[in-house]
N, C-alpha and C positions, 0 to 999 in steps of 0.2 A: 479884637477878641474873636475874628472871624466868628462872627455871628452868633457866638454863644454871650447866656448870660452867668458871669458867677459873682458870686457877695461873699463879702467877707463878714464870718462868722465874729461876733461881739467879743468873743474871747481870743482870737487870733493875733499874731504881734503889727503892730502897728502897717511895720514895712512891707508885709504881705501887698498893699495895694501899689506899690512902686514897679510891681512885676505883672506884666499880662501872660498868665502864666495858672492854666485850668488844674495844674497839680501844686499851685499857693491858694486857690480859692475855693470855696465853698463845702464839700466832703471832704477834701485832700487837705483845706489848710490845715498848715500844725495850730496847736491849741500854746498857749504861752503859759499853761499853768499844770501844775502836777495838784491833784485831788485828792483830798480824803474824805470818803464819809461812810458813817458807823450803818445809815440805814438809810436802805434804797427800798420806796414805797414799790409795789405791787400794782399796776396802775389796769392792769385787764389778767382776769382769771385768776389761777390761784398758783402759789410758786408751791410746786412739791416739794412735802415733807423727806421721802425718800430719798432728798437731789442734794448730796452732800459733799466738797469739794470746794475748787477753784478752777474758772477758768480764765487762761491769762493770756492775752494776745499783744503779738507783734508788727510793730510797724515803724513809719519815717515821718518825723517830726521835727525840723528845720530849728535849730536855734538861734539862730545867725542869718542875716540875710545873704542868699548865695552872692559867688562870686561871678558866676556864670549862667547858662542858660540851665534852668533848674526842671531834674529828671525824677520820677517819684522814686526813685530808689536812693536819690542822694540824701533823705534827710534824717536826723541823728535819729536812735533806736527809742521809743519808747517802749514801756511797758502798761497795761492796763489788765485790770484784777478785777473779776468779781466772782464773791465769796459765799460760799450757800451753805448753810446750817440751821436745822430746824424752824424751816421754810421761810427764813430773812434771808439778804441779800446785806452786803455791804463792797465798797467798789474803792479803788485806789490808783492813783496813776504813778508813775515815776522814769525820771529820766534814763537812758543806762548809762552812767559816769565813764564813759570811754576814754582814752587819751586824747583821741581827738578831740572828742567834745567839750574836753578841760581845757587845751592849748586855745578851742578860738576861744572858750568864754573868756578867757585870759586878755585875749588879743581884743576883742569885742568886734571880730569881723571874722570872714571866712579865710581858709588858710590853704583849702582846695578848691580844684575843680569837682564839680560835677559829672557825674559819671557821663555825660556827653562831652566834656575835653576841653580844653588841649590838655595834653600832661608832661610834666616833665619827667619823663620815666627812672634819671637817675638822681631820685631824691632818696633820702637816707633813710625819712620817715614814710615811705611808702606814697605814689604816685596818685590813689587814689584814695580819699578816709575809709577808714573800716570804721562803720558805724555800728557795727550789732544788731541789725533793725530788721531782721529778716525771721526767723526760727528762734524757738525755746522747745529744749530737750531738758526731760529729765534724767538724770544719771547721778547713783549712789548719792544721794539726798541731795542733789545740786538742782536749780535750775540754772542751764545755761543759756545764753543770749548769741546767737551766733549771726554770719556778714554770710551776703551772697556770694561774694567772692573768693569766699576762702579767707579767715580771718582770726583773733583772737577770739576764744570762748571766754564769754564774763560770767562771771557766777554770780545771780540774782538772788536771794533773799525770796524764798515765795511767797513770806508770809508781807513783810512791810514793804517789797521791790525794791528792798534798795539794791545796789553794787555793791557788792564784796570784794571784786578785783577783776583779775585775769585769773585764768584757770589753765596751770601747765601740767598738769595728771601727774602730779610724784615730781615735778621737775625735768618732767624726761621729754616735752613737748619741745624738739626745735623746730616748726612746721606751723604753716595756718593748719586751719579746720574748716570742711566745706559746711554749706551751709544745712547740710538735712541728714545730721548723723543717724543712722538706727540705732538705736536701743534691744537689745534684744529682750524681751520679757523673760525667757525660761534662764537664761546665764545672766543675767545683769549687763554684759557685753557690750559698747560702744564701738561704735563699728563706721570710719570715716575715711573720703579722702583729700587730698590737698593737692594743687595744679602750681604751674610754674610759668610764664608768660614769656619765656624768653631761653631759655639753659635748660635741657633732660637734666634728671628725668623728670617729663612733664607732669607726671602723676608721680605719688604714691601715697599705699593703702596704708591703715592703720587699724590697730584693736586696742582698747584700754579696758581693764579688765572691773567685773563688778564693783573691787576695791576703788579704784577710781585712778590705777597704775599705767600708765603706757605701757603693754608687755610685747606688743608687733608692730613693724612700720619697716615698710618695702617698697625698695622702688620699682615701678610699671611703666612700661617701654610701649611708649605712643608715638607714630609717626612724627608728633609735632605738637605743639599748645592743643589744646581742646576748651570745649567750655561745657562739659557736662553739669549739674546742677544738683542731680539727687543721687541715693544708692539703694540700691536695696539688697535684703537679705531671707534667705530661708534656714532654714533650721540649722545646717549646716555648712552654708554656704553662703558668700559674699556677692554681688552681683556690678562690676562696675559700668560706668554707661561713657560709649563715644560714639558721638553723632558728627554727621559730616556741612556742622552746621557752627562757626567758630570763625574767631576773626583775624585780620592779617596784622601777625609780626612786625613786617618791613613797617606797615603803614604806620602802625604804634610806637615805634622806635626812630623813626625818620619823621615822623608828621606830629605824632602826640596825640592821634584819634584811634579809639577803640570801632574799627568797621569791622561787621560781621558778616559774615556771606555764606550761602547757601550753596554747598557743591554735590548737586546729585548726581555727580558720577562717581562718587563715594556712598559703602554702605555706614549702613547705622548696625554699632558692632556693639553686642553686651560679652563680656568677660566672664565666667564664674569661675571663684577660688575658693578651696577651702578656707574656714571659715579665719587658721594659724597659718593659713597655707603659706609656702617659696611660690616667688614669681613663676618658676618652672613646671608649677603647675595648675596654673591661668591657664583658661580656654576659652577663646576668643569664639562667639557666633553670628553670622551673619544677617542681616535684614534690609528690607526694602528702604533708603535713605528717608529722613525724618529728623525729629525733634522733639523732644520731652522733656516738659519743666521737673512735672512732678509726678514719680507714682505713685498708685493705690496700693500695690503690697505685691509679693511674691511667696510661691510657695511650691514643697515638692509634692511629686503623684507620681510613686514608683522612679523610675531612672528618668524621667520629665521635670522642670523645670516650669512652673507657668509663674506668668508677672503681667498683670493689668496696670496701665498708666493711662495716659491723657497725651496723644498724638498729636503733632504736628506734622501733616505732609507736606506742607510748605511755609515753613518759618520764615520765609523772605519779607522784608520792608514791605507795608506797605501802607507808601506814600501818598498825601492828599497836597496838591499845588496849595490849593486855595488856604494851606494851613501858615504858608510861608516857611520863616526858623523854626516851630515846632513843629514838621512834619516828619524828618526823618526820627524825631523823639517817641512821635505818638503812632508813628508808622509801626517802629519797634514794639510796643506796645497792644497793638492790635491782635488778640491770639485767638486761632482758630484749630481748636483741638478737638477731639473726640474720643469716649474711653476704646481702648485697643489693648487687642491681647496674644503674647509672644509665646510660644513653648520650643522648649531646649532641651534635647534629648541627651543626658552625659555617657550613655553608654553608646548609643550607635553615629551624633555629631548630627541628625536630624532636626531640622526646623518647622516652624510653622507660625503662621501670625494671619490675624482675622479681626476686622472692624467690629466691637460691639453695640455701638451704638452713632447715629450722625449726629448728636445736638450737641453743640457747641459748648462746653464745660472745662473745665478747670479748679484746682484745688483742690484736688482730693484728699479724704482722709477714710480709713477702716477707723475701725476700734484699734485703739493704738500699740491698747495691751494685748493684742494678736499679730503683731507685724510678724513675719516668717512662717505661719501656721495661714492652711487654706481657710479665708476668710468670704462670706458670702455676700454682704451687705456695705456697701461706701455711699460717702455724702461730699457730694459736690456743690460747686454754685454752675450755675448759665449764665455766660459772658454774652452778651448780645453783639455780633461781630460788626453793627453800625454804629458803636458806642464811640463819643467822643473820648473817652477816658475810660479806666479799665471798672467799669460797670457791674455789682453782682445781682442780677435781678431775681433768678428763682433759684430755690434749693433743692435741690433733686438727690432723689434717693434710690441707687441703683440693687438691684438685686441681681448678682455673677451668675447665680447659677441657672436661674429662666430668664435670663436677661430683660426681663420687665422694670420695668423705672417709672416711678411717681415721682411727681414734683409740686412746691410750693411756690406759686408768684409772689411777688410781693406788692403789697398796696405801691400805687404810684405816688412817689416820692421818694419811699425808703430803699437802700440801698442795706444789705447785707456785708458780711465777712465769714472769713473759711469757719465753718461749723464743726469742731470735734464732738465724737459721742462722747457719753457718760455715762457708765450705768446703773440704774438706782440700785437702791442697798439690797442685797441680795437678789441681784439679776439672776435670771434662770434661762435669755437665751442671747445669743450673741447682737440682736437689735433690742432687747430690754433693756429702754433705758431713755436719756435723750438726748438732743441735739442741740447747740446753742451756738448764738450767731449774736455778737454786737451789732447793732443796725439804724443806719443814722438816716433823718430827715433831710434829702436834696434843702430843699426850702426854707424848713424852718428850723433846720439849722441846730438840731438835739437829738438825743443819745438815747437807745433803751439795747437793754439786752432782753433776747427773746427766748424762751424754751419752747422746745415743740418734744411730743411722744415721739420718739425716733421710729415706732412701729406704725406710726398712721402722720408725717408730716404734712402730707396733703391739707389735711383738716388746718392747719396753721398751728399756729404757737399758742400752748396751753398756757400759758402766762407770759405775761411782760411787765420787765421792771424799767424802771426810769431813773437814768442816769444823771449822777449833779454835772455831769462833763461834757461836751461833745466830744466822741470820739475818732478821728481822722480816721479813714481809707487807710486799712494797714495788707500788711500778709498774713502771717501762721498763726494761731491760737493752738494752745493745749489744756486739756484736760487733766486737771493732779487730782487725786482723792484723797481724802480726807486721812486714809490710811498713810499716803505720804508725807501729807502735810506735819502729821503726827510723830512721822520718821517710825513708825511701824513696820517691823518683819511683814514680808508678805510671805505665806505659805505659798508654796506651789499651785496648791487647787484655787486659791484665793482671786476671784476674779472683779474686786472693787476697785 
């Protein structure tokens, strides 16, 4: 185990111990049971009254024992819910019933590889599972369940998690769906794109419209495969991302391994298109080579363009010998970012980009009901760049516009997840409100979800609840209100 210690959690499946393997054990293991309970005690401070909604996160939760050398992004999609009204909590877990996930339970084994390989790229049913395990968007009363790699969108049930299906917008879906669609809050608008591994066009964009209709989808003319991750959008405008940071064809089609390589003598190129826009009027600008998982938001300022994310200057591997077979796993895994900020000038083709901060962060999230409008305030985690596995130890709370940032440590043991805001009931300013983060004991091995004042997180989290579950090491949470849950008209001014 090169020198680490990990335990398997009491609730975890059996086979977990058959694997030395730090993303089957301990935070990371999957949990072998979906949960329901009506009431989650309060265990420090007090759960506000004002704090109305759901938040629901995503992650990978293995049902089957891999077939291969097992990566955290391989394991099937869960979902986990916790529910707030009139200062109770109540929490739920559920699988996402994918196809894949239905074919092994069938089989009662694994039926892929692991996104570390080999693959057989000409299989019928797709080379790699599309688990769903990454992202939940909400769009025209749906939650959806989206795959990193571009994948079917499941429609989740917000209230009991279950699957409801696939989701093909009116029928007119014949494409994946990338993993981090926007939403637009003022149009209702979905705004996605989907990649090709092998045959242009390597991209193209998409819009599906409030009603929940595919009405745009074009294709976009890319030197070659990419692996861009996120999108962003402003008011009017689309923003797609390709980095010079993406893996080799030959290798994947002749060998069966996904290698990614770092080519900085390539730029890092952002797109902006009208929002309906023809390919023909995409506008490619250029930047210093890099890598970004995920942005903070984008927005316009006159004929300017700004978009803060979370940089990588150098996304290359990096390997530890002493790790042996999981090194180039955990090498890939190791991220060292920092928020960064681009501006695009669409009337004179003008650039600019500037470091805002050096501490090592990732996951970012604004107020989610402001993506495309200038947003002042984002909440990250601190990745510790010595971590043997992908670590969230403080939550940091950045302010755009005096670039000042507070942050919260966390007690030693616990271990966080991506924090979206929420704003209490009738919020009056864009951080009124708060911040919540599921957060699990390294050690002992159990589950609370946390609120903190999203205006003072430093101080720590003004109540914690205690979960009947442990909840595994996942990715995305989102934030629904109660207004949604309820399938409520939102007014325009309406900012719950």
């Amino acid at each position: 185990m090169h020198g680490k210690a990990f335990s398997k959690p009491d609730d975890a499946p059996a086979w977990v111990l058959d694997f030395e393997n730090p993303y089957l054990r301990g935070i990371h293991a999957p949990t072998a049971t979906e949960t329901t309970s009506d009431a989650c005690p309060t265990i420090a401070g007090e759960l506000p009254t004002d704090l109305e909604g759901a938040l629901v996160r995503n992650g990978p939760n293995a049902n089957v024992p891999p077939s291969n050398l097992y990566h955290w992004f391989d394991g099937d999609g869960m979902v986990h819910g916790v529910y707030f009204r009139n200062g109770q909590a109540r929490y739920r877990s559920r699988w996402i019933r994918t196809r894949g996930l239905a074919a092994e339970a069938r089989a009662s084994e694994s039926l892929w590889p692991g996104v570390m390989g080999p693959f057989d790229t000409q299989r019928s049913d797709g080379y790699i599972k599309d688990t769903a395990n990454t992202d939940l968007v909400w769009h025209h009363g749906n939650l959806l369940a989206l795959w990193y790699l571009c994948g079917t969108p499941y429609r989740i049930d917000p209230l009991s998690l279950d699957t409801l299906g696939p989701e093909d917008f009116g029928g007119a879906l014949g494409s994946t769906v990338s993993a981090h669609p926007k939403v637009d809050p003022r149009t209702g608008e979905l705004v996605y794109f989907t990649l090709s591994d092998f045959e242009p066009p390597f991209m193209r964009y998409g819009v599906v419209s409030r009603e929940g209709e595919l009405v745009h989808e074009i294709p976009i003319d890319l030197p070659g495969p990419r692996a861009p991750h996120d999108i962003t959008i402003t008011e009017h405008h689309s923003i797609l991302h390709d980095f010079p940071f993406f893996h080799d064809t030959t290798v994947l089609r002749e060998h069966g391994y996904r290698v990614a390589r770092f080519h900085r003598d390539l730029p890092t190129r952002f797109g902006v298109i009208p929002r309906r826009g023809d390919a023909d009027r995409l506008r490619w600008f250029e930047f210093e080579p890099g890598y970004v998982l995920h942005m903070v938001n984008a927005w316009e300022d006159g004929d300017w363009i700004v978009m803060d994310g979370c940089l990588q200057p150098d996304p290359g591997i990096r390997r530890r010998k002493e790790e042996g077979e999981l090194a180039s796993m955990l090498g890939y895994l190791r991220i060292n970012s920092h928020l960064h900020r681009w501006r695009m000038n669409l009337r004179t083709g003008q650039t600019s980009e500037e470091a805002l901060d050096d501490l090592n962060v990732e996951f970012p999230l604004p107020d989610t009901e402001r993506y495309g409008e200038h947003t002042r305030f984002s909440y990250l985690h601190h990745l510790p760049a010595d971590a043997y596995t992908v670590d969230f130890r403080a939550l940091v709370k950045y302010d755009h516009e005096s670039g000042a940032s507070t942050r919260y440590d966390y007690p030693t043991g616990w271990f966080g997840g991506e924090a979206p805001f929420a704003p209490r009931r009738n919020s009056a300013s864009e951080d009124d409100g708060y911040v919540i983060s599921l957060m699990t004991h390294g050690e002992e091995l159990r589950s609370e979800c946390w609120i903190f004042d999203a205006r003072e997180i430093e101080r720590g989290p003004v109540a914690r609840i205690a979960l009947p579950q442990r909840v595994p090491s996942g990715f995305h949470a989102k934030w629904i209100t109660n207004a949604q849950l309820r399938n409520e008209p939102k007014s325009p001014s309406d900012r719950d």
